[in-house]
PDB file of N, CA, C and O in Angstrom, chain B, residues numbered from 101:
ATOM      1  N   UNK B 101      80.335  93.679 112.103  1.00  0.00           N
ATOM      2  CA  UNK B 101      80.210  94.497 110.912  1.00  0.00           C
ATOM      3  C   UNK B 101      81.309  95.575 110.919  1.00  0.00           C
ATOM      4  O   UNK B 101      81.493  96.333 111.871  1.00  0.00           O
ATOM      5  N   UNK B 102      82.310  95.586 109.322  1.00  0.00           N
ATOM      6  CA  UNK B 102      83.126  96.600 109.282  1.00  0.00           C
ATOM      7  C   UNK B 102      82.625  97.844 109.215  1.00  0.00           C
ATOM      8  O   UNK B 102      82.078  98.009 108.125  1.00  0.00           O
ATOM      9  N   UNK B 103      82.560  99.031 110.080  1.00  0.00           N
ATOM     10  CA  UNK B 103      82.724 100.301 109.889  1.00  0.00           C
ATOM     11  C   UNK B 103      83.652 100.726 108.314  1.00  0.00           C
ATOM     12  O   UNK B 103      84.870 100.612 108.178  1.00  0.00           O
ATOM     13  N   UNK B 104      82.732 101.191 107.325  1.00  0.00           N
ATOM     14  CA  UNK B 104      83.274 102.026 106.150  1.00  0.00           C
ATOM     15  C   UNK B 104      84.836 103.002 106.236  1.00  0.00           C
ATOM     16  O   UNK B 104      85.969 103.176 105.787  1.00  0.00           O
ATOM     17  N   UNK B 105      83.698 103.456 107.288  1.00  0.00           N
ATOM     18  CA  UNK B 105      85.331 104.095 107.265  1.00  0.00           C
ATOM     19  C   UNK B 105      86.588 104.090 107.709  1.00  0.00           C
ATOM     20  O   UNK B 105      87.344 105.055 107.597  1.00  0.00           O
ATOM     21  N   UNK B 106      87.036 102.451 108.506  1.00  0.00           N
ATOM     22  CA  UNK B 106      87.456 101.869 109.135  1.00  0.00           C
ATOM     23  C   UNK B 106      88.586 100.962 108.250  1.00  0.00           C
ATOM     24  O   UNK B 106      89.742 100.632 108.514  1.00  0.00           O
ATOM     25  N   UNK B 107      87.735 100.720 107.108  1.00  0.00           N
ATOM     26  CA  UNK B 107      88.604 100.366 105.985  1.00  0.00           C
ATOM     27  C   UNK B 107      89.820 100.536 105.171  1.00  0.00           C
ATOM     28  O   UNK B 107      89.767 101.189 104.129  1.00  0.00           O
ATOM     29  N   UNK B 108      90.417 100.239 105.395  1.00  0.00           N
ATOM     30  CA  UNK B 108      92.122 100.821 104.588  1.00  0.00           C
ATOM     31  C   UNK B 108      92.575 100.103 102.993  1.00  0.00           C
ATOM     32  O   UNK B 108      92.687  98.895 102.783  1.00  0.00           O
ATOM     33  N   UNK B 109      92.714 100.821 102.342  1.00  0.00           N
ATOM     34  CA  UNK B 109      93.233 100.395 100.779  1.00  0.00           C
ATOM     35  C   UNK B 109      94.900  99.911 101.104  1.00  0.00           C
ATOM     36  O   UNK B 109      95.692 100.664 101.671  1.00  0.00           O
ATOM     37  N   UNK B 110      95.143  98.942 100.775  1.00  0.00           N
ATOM     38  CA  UNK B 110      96.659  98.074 101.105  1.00  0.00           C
ATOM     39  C   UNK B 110      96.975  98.117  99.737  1.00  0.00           C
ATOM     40  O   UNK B 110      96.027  98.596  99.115  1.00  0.00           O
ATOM     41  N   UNK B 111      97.876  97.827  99.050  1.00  0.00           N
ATOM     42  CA  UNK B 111      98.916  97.783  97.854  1.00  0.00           C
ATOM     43  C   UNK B 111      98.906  96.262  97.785  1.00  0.00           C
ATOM     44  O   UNK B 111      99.270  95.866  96.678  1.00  0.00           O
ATOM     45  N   UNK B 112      98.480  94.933  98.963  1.00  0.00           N
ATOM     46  CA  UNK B 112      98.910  93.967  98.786  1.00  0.00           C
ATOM     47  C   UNK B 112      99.912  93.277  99.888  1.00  0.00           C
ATOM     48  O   UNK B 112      99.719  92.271 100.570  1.00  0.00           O
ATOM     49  N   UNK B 113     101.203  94.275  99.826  1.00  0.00           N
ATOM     50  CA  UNK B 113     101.986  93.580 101.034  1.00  0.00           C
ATOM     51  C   UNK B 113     101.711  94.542 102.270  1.00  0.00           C
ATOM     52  O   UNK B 113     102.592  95.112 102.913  1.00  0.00           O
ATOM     53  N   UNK B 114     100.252  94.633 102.510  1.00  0.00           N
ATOM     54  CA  UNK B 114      99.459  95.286 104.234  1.00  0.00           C
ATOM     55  C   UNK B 114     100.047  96.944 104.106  1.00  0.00           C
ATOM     56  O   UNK B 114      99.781  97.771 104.977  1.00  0.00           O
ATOM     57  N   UNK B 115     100.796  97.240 103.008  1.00  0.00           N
ATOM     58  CA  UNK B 115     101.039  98.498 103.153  1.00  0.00           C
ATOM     59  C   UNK B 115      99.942  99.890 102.650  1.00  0.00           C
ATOM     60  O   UNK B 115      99.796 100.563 101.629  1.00  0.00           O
ATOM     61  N   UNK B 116      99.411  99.838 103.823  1.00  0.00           N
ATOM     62  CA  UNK B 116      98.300 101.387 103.257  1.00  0.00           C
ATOM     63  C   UNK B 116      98.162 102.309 102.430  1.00  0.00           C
ATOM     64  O   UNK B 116      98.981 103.201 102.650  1.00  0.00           O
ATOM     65  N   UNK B 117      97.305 102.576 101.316  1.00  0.00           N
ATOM     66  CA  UNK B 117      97.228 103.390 100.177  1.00  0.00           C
ATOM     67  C   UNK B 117      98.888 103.360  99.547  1.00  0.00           C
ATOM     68  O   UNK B 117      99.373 104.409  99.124  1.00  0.00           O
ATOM     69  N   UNK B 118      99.737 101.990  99.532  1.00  0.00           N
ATOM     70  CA  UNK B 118     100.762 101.942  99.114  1.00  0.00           C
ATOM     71  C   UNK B 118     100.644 102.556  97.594  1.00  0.00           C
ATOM     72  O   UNK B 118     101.524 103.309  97.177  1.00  0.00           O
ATOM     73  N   UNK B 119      99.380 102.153  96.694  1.00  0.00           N
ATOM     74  CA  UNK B 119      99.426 101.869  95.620  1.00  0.00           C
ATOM     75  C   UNK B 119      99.688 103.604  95.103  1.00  0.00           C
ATOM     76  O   UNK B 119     100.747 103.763  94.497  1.00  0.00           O
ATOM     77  N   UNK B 120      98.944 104.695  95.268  1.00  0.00           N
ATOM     78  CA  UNK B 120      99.015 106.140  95.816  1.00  0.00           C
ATOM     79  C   UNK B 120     100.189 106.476  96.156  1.00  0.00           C
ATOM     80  O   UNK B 120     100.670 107.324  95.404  1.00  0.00           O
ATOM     81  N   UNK B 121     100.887 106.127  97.050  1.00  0.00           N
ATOM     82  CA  UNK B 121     102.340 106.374  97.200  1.00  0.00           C
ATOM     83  C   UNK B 121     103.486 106.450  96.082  1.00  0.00           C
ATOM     84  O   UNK B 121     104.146 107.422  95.717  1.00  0.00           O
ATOM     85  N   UNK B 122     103.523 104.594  95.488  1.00  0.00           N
ATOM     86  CA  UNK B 122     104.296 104.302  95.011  1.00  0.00           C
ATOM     87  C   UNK B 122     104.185 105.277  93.378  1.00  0.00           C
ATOM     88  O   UNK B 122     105.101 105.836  92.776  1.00  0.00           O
ATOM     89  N   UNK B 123     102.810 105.195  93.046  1.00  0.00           N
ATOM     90  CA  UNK B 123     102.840 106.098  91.521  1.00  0.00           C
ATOM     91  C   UNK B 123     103.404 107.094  91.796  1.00  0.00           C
ATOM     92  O   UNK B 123     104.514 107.204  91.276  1.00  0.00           O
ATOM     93  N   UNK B 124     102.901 108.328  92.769  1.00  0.00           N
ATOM     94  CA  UNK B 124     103.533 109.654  93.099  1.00  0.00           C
ATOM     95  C   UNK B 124     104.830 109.388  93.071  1.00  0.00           C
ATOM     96  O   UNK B 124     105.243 110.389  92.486  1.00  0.00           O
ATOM     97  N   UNK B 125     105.727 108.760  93.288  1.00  0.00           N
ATOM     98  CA  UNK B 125     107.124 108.237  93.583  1.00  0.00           C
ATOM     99  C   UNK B 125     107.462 108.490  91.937  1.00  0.00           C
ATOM    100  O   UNK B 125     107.927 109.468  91.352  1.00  0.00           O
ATOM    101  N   UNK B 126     107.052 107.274  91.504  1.00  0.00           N
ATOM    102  CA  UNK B 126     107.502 106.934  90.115  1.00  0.00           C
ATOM    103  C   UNK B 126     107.071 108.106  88.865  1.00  0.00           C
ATOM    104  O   UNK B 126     107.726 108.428  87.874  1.00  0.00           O
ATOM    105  N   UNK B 127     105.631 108.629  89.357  1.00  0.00           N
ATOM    106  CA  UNK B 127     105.384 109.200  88.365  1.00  0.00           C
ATOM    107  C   UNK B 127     105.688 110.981  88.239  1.00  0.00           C
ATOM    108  O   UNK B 127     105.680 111.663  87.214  1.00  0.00           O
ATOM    109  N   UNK B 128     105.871 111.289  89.250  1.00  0.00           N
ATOM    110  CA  UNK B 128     105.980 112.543  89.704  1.00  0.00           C
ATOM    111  C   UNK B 128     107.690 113.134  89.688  1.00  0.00           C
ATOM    112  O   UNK B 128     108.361 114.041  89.195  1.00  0.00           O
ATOM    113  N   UNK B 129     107.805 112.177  90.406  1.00  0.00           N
ATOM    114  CA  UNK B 129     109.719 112.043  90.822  1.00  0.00           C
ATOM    115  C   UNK B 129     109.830 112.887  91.362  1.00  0.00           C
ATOM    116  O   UNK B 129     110.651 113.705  90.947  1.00  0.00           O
ATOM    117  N   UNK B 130     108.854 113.265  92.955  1.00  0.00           N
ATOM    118  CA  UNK B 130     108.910 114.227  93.722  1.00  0.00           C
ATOM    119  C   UNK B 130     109.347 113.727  95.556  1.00  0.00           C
ATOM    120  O   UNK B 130     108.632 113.116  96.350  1.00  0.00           O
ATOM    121  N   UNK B 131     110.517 114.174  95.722  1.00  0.00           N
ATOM    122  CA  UNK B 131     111.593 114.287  97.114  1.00  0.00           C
ATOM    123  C   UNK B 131     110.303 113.869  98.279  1.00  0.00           C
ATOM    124  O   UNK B 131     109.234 114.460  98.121  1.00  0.00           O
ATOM    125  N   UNK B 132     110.391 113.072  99.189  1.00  0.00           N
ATOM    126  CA  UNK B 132     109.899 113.472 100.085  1.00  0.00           C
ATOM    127  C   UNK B 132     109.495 114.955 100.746  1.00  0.00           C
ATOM    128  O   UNK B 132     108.294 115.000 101.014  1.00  0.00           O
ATOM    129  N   UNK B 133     110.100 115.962 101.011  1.00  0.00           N
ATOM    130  CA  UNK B 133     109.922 116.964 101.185  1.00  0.00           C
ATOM    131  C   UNK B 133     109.236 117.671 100.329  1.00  0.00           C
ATOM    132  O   UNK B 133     109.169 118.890 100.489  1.00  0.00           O
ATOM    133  N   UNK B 134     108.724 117.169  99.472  1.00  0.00           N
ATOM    134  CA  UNK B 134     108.300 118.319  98.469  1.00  0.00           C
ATOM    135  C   UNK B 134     106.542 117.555  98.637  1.00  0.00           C
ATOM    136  O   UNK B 134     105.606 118.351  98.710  1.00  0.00           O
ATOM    137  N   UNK B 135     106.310 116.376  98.673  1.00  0.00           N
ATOM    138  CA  UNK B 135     104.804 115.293  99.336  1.00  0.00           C
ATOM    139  C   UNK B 135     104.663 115.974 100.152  1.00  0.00           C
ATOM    140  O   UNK B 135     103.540 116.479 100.158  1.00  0.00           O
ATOM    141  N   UNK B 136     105.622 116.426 101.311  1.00  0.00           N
ATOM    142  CA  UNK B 136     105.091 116.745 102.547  1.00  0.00           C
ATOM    143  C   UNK B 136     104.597 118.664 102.640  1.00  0.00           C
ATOM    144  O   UNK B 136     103.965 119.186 103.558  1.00  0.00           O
ATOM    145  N   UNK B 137     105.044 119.234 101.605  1.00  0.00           N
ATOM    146  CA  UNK B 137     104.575 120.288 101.323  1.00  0.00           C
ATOM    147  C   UNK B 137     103.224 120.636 100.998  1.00  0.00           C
ATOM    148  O   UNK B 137     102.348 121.296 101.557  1.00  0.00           O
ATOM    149  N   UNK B 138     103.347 119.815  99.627  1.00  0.00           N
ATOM    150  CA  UNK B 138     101.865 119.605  98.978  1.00  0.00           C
ATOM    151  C   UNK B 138     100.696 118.926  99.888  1.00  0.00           C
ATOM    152  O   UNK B 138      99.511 119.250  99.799  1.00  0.00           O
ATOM    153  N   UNK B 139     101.241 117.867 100.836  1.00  0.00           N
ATOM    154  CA  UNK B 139     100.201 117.514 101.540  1.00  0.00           C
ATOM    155  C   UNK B 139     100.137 118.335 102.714  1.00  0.00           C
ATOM    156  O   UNK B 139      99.511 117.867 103.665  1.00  0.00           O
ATOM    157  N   UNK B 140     100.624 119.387 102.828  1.00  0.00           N
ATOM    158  CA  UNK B 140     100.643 119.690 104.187  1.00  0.00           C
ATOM    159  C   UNK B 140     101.198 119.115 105.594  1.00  0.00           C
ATOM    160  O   UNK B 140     100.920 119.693 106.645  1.00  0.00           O
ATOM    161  N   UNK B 141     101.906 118.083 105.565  1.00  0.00           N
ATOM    162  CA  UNK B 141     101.872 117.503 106.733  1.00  0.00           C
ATOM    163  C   UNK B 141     103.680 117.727 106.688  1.00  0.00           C
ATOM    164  O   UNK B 141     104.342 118.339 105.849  1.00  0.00           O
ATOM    165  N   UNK B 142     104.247 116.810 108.206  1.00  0.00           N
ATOM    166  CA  UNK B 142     105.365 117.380 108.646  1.00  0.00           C
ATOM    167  C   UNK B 142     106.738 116.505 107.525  1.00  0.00           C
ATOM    168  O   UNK B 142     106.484 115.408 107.027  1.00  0.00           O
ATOM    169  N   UNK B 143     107.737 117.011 107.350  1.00  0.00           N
ATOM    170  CA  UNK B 143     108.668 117.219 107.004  1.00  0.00           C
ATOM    171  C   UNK B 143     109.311 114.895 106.983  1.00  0.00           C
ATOM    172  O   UNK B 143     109.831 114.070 106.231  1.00  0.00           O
ATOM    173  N   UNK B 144     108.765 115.010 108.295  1.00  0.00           N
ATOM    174  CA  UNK B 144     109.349 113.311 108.114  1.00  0.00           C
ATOM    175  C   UNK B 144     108.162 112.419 107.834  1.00  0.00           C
ATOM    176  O   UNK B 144     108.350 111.214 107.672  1.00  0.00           O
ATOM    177  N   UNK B 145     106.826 112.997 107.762  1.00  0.00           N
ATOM    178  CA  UNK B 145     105.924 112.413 107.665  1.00  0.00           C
ATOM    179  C   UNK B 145     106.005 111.044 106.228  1.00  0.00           C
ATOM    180  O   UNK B 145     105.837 109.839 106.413  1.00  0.00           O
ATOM    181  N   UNK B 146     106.259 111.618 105.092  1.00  0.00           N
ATOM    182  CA  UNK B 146     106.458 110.921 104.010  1.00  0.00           C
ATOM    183  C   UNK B 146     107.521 110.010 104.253  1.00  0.00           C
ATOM    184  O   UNK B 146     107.192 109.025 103.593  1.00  0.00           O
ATOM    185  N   UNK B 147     108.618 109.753 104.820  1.00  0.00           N
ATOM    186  CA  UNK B 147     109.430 108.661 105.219  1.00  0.00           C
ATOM    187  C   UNK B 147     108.492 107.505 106.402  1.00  0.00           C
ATOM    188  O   UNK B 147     108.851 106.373 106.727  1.00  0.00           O
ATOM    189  N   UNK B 148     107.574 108.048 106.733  1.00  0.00           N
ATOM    190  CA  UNK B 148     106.932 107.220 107.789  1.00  0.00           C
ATOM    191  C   UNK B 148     105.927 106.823 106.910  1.00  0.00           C
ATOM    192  O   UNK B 148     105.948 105.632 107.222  1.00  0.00           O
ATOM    193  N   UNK B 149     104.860 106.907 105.854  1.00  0.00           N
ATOM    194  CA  UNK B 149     104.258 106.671 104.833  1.00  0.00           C
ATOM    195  C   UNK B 149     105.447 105.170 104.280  1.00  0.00           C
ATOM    196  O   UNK B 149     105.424 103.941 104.344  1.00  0.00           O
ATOM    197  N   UNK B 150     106.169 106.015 103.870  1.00  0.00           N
ATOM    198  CA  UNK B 150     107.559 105.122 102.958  1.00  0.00           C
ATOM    199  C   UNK B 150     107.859 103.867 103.665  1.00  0.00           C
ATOM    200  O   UNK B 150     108.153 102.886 102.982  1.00  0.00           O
ATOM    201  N   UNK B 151     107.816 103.756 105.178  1.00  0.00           N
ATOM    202  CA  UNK B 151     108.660 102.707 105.415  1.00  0.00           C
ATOM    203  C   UNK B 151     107.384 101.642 106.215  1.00  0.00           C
ATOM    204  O   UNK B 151     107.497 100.605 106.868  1.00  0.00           O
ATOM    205  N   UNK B 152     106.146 102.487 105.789  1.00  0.00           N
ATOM    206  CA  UNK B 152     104.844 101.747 106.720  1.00  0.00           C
ATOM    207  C   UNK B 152     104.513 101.545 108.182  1.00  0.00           C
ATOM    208  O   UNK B 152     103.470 100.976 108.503  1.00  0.00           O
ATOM    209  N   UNK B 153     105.322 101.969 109.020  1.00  0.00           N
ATOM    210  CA  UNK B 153     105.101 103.014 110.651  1.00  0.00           C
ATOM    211  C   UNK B 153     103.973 104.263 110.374  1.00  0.00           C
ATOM    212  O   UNK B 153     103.622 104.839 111.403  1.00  0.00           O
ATOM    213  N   UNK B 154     103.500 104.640 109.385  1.00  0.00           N
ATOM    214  CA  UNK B 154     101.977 105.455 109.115  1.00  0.00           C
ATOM    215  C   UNK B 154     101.415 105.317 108.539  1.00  0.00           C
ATOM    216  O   UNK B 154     102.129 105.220 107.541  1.00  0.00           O
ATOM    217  N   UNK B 155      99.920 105.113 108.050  1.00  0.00           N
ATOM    218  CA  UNK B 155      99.371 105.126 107.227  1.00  0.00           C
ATOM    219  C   UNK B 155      98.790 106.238 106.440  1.00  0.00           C
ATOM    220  O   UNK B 155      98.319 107.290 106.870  1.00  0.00           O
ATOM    221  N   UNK B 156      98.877 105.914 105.461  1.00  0.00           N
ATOM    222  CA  UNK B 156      98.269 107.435 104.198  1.00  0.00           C
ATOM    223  C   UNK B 156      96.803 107.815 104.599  1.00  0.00           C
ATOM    224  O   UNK B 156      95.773 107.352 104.109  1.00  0.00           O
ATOM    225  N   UNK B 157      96.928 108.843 105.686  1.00  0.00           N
ATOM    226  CA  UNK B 157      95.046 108.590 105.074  1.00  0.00           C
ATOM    227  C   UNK B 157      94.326 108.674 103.864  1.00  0.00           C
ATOM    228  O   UNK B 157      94.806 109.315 102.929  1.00  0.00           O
ATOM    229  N   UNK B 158      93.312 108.148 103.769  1.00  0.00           N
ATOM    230  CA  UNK B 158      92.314 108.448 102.472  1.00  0.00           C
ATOM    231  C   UNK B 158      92.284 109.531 101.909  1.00  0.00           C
ATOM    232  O   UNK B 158      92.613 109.573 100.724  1.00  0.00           O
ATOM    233  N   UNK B 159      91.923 110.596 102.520  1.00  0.00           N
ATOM    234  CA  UNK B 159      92.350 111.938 101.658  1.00  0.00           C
ATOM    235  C   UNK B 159      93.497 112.556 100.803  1.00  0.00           C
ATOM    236  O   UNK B 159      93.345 113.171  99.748  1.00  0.00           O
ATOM    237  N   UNK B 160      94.933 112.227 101.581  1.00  0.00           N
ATOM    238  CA  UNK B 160      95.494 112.207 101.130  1.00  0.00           C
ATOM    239  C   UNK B 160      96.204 111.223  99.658  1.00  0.00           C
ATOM    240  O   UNK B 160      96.862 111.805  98.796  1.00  0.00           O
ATOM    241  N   UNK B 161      95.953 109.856  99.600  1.00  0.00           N
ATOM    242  CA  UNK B 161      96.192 109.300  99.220  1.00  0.00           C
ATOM    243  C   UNK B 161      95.351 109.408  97.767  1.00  0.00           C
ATOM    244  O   UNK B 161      95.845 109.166  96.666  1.00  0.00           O
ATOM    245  N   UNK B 162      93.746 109.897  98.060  1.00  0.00           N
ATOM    246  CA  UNK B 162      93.187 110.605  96.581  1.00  0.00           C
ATOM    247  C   UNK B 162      93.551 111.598  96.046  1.00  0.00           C
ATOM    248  O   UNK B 162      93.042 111.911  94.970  1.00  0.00           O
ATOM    249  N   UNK B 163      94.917 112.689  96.862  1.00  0.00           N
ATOM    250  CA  UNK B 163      94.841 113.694  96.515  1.00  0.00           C
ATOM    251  C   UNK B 163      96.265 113.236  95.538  1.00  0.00           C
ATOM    252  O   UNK B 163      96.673 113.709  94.477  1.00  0.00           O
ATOM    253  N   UNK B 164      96.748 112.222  96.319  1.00  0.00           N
ATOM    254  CA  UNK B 164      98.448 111.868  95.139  1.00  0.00           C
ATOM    255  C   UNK B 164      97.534 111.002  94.088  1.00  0.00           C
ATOM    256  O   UNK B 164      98.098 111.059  92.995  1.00  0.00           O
ATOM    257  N   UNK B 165      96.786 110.516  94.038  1.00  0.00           N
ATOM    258  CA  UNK B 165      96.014 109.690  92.953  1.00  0.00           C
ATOM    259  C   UNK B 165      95.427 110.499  91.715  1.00  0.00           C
ATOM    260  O   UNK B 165      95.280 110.306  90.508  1.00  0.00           O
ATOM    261  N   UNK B 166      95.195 111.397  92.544  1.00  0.00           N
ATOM    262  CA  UNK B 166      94.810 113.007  91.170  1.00  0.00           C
ATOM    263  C   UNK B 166      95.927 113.447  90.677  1.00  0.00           C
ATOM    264  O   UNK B 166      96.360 113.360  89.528  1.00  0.00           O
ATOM    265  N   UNK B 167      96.527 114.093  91.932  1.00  0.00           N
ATOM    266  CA  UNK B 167      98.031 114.244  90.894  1.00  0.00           C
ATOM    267  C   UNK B 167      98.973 113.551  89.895  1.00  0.00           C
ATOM    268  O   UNK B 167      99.731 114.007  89.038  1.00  0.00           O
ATOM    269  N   UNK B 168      98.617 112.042  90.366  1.00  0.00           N
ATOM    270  CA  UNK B 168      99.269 111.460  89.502  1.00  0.00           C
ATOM    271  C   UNK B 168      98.637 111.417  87.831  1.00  0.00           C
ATOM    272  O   UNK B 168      99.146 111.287  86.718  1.00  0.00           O
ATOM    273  N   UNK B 169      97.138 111.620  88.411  1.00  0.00           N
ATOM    274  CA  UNK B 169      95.877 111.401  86.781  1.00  0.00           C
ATOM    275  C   UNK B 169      96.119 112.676  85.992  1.00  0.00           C
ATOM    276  O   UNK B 169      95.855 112.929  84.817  1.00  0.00           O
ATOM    277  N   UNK B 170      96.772 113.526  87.077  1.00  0.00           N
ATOM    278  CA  UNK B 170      96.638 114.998  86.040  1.00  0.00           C
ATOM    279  C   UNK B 170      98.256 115.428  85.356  1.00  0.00           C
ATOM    280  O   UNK B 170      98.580 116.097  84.374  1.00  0.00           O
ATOM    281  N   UNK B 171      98.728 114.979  85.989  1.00  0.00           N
ATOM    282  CA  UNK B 171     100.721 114.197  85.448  1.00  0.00           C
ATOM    283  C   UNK B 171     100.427 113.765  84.328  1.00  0.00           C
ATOM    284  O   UNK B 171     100.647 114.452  83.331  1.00  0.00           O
ATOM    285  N   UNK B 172      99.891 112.590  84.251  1.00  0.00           N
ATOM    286  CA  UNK B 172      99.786 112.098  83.311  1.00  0.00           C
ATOM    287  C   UNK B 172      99.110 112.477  81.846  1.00  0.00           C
ATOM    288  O   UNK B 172      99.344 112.111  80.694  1.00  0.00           O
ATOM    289  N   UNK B 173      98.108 113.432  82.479  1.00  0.00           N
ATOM    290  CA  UNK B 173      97.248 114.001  80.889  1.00  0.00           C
ATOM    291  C   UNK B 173      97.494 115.599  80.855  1.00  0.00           C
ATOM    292  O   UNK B 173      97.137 116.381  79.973  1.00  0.00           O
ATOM    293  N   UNK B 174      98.178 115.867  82.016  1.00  0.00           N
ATOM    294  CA  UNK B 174      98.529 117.528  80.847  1.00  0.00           C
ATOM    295  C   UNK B 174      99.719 117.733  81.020  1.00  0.00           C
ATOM    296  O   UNK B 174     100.448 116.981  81.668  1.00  0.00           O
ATOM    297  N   UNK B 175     100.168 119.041  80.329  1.00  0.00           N
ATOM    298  CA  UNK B 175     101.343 119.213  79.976  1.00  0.00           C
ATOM    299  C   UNK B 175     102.334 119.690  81.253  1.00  0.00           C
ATOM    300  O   UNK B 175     101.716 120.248  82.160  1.00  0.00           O
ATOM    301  N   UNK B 176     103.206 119.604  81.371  1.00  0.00           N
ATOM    302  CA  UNK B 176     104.073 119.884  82.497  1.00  0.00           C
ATOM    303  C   UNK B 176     103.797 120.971  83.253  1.00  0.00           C
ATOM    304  O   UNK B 176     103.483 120.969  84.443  1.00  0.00           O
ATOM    305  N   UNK B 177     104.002 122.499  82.067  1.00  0.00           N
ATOM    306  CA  UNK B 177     103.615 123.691  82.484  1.00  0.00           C
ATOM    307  C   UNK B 177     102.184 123.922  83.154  1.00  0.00           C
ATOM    308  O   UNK B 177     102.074 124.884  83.913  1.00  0.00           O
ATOM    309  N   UNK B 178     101.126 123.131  82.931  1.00  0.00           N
ATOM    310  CA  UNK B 178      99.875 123.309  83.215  1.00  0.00           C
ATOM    311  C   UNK B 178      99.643 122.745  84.301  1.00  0.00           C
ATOM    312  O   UNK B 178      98.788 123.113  85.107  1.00  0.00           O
ATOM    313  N   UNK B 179     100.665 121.440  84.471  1.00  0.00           N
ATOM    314  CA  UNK B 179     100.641 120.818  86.125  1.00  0.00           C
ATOM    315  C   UNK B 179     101.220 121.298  86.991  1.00  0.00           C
ATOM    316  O   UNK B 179     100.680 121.119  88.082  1.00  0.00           O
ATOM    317  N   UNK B 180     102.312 121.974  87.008  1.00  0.00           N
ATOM    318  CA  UNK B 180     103.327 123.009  87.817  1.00  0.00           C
ATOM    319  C   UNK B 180     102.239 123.988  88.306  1.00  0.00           C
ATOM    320  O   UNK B 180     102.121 124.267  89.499  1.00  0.00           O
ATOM    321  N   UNK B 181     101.287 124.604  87.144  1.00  0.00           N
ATOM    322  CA  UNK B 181     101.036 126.301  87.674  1.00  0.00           C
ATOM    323  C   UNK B 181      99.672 125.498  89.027  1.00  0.00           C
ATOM    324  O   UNK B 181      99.378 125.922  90.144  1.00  0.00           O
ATOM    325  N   UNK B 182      99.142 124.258  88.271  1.00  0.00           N
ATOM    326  CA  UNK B 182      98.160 123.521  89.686  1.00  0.00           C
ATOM    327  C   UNK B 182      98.731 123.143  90.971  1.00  0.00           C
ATOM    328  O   UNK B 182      98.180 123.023  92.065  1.00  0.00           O
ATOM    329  N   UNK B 183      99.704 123.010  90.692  1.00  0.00           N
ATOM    330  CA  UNK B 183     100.786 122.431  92.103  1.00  0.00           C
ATOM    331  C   UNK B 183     101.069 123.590  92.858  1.00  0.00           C
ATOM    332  O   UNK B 183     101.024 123.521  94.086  1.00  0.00           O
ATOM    333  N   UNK B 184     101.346 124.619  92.301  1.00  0.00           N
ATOM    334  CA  UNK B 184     101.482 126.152  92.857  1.00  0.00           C
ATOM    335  C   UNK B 184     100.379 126.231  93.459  1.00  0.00           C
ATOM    336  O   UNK B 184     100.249 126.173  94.681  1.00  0.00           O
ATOM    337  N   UNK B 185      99.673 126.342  92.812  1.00  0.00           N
ATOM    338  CA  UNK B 185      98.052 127.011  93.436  1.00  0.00           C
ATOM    339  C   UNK B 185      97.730 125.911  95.158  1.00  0.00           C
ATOM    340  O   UNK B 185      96.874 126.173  96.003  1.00  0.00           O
ATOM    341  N   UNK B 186      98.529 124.970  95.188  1.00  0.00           N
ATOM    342  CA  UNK B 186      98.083 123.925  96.304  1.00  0.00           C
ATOM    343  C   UNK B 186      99.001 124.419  97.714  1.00  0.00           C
ATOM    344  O   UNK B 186      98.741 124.329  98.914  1.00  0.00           O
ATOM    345  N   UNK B 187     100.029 124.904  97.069  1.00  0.00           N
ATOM    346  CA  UNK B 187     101.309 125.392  98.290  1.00  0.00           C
ATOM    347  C   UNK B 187     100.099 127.233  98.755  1.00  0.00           C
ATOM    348  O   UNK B 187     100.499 128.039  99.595  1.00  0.00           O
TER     349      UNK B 187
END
């Protein structure tokens, strides 16, 4: 029996919460360095995400999945001053 939380979301080609990644990429058009801000984590971390040597954890990967839902439905200025509030 799989452990729940043991479970990993793949994109398809085995790459972890790829699908999370790749929108933030496309939809955001935000630098590696600037993921690794917002998520907190280290500086090369998002190139190791990128090239699949790490996996996204779950948390994180809901947290680029929001950002990407809230990109998408409000206005620029209103997503900037939320992105602030996260740094």
């Amino acid at each position: 029996m799989t452990d729940e939380k043991t479970v990993r979301r793949t994109n398809g080609n085995g790459g972890p919460c790829g699908d999370a990644r790749t929108a933030a990429r496309d939809t955001l058009s935000w630098t590696h360095e600037r993921v690794a801000k917002v998520l907190g984590v280290g500086r090369r971390t998002p190139y190791r995400y990128a090239s699949g040597d790490a996996q996204i954890p779950e948390p994180a990967a809901r947290l680029l999945r929001l950002l990407v839902l809230l990109r998408l439905t409000l206005s620029e200025r209103k997503f900037d001053d939320i992105v602030k509030q996260l740094n």
